[in-house]
PADONU-497927 format. One line per 8 residues: number of its first residue (from 1); their letters; for each residue x, y, z of C-alpha. Coordinates in steps of 0.2 Angstrom, whole numbers, plus 5000, padded with zeros to 4 digits. Example, Ala and Ser with C-alpha at 12.3 -4.5 7.8 and 13.67 -1.06 7.14 Angstrom:
BEGIN
1 = as = 5062,4978,5039 ~ 5068,4995,5036
This chain:
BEGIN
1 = xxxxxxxx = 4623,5579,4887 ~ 4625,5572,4905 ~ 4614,5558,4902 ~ 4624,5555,4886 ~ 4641,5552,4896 ~ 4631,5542,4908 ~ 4626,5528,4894 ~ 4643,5527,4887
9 = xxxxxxxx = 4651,5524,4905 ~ 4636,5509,4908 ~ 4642,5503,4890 ~ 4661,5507,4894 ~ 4664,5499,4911 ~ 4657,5478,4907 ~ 4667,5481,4891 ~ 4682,5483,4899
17 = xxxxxxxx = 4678,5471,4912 ~ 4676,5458,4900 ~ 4691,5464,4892 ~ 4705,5464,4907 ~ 4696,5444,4911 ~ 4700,5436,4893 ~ 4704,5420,4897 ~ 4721,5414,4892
25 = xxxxxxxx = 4720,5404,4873 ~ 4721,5387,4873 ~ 4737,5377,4870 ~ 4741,5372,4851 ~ 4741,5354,4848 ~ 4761,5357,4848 ~ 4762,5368,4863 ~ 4751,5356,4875
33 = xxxxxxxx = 4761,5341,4870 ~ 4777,5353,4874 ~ 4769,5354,4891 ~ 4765,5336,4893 ~ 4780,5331,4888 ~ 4788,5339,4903 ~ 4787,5340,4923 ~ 4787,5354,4936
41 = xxxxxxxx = 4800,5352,4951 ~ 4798,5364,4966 ~ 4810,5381,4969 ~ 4802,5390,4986 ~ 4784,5385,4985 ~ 4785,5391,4966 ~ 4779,5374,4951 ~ 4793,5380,4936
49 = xxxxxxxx = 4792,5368,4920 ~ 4807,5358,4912 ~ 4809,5345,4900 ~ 4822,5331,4901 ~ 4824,5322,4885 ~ 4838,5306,4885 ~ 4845,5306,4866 ~ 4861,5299,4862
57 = xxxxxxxx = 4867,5281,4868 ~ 4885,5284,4874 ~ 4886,5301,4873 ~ 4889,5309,4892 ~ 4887,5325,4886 ~ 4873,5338,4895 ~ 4865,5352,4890 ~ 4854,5366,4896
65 = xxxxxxxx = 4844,5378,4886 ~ 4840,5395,4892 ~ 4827,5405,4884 ~ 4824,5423,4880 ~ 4813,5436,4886 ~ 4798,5437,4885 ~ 4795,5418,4877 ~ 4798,5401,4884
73 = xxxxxxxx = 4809,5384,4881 ~ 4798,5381,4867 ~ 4810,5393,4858 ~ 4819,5378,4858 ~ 4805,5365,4849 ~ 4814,5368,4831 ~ 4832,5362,4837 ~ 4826,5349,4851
81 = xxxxxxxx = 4825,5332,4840 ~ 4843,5339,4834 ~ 4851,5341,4851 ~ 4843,5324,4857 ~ 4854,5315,4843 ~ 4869,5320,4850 ~ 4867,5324,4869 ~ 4863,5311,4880
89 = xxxxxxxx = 4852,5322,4891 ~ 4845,5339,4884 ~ 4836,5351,4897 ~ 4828,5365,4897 ~ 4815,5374,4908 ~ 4804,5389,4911 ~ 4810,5402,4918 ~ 4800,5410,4934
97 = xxxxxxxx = 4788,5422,4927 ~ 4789,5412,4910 ~ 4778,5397,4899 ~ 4770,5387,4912 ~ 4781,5390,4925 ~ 4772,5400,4940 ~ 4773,5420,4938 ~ 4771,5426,4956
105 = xxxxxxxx = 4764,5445,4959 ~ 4771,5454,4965 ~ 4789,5446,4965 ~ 4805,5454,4964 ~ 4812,5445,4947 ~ 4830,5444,4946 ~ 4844,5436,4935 ~ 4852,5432,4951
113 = xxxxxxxx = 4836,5421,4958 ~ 4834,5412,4938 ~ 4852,5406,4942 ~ 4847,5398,4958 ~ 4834,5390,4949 ~ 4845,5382,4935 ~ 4855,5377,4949 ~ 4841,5370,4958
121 = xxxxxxxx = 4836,5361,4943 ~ 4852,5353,4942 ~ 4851,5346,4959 ~ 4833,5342,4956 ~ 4841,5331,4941 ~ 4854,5323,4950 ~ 4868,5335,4938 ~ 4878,5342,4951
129 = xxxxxxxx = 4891,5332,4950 ~ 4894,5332,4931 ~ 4900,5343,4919 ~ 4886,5354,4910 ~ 4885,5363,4893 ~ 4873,5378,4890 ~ 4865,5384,4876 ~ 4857,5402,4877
137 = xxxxxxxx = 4846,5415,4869 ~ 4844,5433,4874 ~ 4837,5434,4892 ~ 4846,5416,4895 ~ 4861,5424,4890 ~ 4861,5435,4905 ~ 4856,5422,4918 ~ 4872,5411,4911
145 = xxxxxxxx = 4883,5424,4913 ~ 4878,5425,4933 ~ 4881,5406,4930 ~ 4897,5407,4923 ~ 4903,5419,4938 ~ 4898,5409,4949 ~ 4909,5395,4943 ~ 4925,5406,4941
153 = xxxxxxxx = 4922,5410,4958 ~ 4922,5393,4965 ~ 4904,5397,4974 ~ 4896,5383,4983 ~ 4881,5373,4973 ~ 4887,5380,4956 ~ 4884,5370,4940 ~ 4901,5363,4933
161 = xxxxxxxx = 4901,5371,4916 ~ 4909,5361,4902 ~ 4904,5375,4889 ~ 4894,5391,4886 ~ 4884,5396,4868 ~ 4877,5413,4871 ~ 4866,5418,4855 ~ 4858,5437,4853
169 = xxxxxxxx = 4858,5443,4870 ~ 4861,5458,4876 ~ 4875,5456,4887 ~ 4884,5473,4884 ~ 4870,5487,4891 ~ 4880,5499,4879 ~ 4875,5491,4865 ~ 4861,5485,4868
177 = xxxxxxxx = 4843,5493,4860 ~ 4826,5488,4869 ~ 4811,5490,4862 ~ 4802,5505,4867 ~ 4788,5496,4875 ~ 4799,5487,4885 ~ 4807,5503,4892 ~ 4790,5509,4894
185 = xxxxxxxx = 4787,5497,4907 ~ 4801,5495,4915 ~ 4803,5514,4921 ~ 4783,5518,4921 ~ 4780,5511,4939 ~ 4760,5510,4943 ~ 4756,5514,4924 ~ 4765,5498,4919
193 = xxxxxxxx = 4753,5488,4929 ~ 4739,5495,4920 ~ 4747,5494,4904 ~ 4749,5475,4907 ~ 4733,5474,4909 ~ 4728,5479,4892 ~ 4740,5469,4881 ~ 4734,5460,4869
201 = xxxxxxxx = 4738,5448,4855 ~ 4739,5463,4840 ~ 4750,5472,4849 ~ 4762,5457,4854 ~ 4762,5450,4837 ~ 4766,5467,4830 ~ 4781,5466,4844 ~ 4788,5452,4840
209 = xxxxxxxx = 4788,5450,4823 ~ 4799,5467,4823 ~ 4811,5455,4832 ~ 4810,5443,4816 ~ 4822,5443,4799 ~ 4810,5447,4783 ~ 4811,5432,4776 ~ 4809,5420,4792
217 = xxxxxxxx = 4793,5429,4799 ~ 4785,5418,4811 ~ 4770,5407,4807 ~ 4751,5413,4813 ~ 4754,5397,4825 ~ 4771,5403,4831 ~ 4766,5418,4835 ~ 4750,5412,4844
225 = xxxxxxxx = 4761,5400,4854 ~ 4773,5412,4860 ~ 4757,5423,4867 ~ 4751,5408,4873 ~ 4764,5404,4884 ~ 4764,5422,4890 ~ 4745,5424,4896 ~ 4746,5406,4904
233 = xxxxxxxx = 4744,5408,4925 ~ 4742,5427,4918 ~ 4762,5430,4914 ~ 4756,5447,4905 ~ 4754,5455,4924 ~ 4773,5451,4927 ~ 4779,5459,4913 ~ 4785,5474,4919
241 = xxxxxxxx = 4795,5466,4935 ~ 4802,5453,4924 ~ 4811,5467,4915 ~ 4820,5475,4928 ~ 4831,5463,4922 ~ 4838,5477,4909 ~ 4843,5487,4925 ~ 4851,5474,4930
249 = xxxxxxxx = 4861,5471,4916 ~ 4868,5488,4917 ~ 4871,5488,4937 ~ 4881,5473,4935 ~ 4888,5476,4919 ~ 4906,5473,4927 ~ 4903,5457,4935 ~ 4893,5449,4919
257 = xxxxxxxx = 4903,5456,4906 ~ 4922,5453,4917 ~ 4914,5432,4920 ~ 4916,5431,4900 ~ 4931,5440,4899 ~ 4940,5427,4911 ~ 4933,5414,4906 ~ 4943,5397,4908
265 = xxxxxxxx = 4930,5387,4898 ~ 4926,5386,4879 ~ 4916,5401,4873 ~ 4904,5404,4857 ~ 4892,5416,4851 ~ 4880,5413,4838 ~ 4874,5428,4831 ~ 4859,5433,4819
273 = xxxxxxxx = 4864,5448,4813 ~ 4848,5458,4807 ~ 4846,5459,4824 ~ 4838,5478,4830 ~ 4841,5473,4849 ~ 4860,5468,4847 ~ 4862,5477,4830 ~ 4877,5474,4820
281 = xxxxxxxx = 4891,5479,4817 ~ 4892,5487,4835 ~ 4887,5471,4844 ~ 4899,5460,4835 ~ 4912,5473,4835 ~ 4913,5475,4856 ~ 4910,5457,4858 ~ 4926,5453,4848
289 = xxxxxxxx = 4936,5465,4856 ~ 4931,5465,4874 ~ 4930,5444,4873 ~ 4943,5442,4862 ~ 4943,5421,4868 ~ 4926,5416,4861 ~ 4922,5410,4843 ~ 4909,5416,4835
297 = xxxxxxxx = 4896,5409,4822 ~ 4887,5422,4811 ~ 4873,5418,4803 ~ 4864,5424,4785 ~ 4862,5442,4783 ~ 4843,5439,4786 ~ 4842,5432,4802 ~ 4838,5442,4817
305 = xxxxxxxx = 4834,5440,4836 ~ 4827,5424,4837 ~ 4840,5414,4827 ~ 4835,5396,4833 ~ 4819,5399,4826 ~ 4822,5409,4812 ~ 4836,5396,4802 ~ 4837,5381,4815
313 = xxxxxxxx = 4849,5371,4802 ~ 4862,5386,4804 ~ 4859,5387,4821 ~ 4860,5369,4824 ~ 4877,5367,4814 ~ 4883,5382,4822 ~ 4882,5375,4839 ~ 4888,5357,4834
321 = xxxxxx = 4902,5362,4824 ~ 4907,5372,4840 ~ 4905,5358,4853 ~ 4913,5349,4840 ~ 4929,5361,4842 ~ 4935,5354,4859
């Protein structure tokens, strides 16, 4: 019996070690020219990604695009020729910990250090002095609300914000539904790290498409890009830092939610309602009431989380019609 035990851990052992040193899969043909269409730029020794497309002749007009958790700016590829049509810059980057930006460990991730780097960005880009619109998702969502404070606030090196489109993020911590391998990880301290470790494609695929409408699935390719981006310069490992940010969501509930509330510039939500993080009608239902300025764009019945992916056309329209409005 001993000896039995003994041949199943000489077996076990290299099979896990070839397991925890899969290498990363290779870029689509769509995802490396993503990448190579864009740059890095430098935020305290740390290379983030960002793309800086000039579209429209005589347009003045800026936006930024903010992606969602646990993806990229390649959220964004399906409205991106769009935007470029009637923005005359449109940017977007990786956040830190995300895509191909780099995903330090161990690293205390915070909304409050993303904001920095969208301001950063902005410098890096010669924006400081003009009038920005962002567009968000999820994640991005949060990170423009710390924006957005500091704004109101008058805080030095902010972003002038012309506009703000939030889209399926969950900005009230009350109604707000994670995942439950996201709590997992957030709360499970040194078993996070292992559980990192053994992620795999099956099970983020599963994830993810639980996060999709019924009848706007994503592709095989989708779904390989977006896991793609994740295990580049091992993001996997970072995982269950990055989502501290749900803590921070409620710890500063008051100070995110309050920026929205007083707002002084125009305000817009485009929301996929299938959605099982931000569920409707509850989400709809306190967003209307506690930010009672914004407009909102709702979407088929069918559409969930990821609504720039899932029906880009509405999406798109949704966010025209809107910057369209003032």
């Amino acid at each position: 019996m001993n000896e039995w035990w003994i041949l199943v851990g000489l077996l076990t052992v290299p099979l896990i070690a070839v397991y925890l040193n899969i290498p990363p899969p290779v870029p689509s043909t769509e995802l490396y020219s993503w990448m190579s269409s864009g740059s890095f730029f430098t935020f305290k020794n740390y290379n983030i990604f960002y793309r800086d497309s000039w579209g429209a002749v005589g347009s003045s007009n800026v936006v930024i695009l903010l992606h969602g958790f646990p993806t990229s700016s390649y959220d964004w590829y399906k409205v991106w020729e769009g935007l470029t049509q009637h923005f005359q810059r449109v940017i977007a980057l990786d956040f830190l910990g995300f895509g191909f930006s780099d995903k330090p460990r161990p690293h205390h991730y915070s909304v409050f250090e993303q904001a920095s780097i969208v301001e950063s960005l902005a410098v890096h880009l010669g924006l400081m002095d003009q009038k920005i619109n962002i567009l968000s998702h999820d994640y991005g969502d949060t990170v423009a609300q710390e924006l957005l404070y500091r704004y109101e606030q008058n805080r030095t090196g902010h972003l002038m914000i012309n506009s703000l489109c939030l889209s399926n993020g969950g900005i009230f911590p009350e109604a707000h539904y994670p995942r439950v391998i996201q709590k997992v990880l957030k709360d499970a301290g040194l078993l996070a790290s292992v559980l990192t470790r053994f992620m795999n494609y099956f099970f983020f695929s599963r994830g993810i498409r639980e996060v999709f409408g019924p009848y706007t699935q994503p592709t095989e390719a989708e779904s390989w890009d977006m896991w793609t981006g994740i295990r580049v310069n091992d993001g996997n490992l970072v995982m269950d830092s990055i989502l501290q940010y749900i803590n921070q969501r409620q710890k500063y509930r008051d100070r995110w939610v309050g920026a929205l509330a007083a707002a002084s510039i125009p305000l817009h939500f485009i929301y996929g309602p299938l959605d099982p993080v931000n569920p409707h009608p509850v989400f709809l239902t306190l967003y209307r009431k506690l930010i009672p300025r914004s407009t909102v764009s709702v979407l088929d019945d069918h559409i969930s989380h990821y609504p720039q992916m899932e029906d880009p056309t509405g999406f798109f329209n949704a966010y025209l019609t809107f910057m369209n409005s003032f």
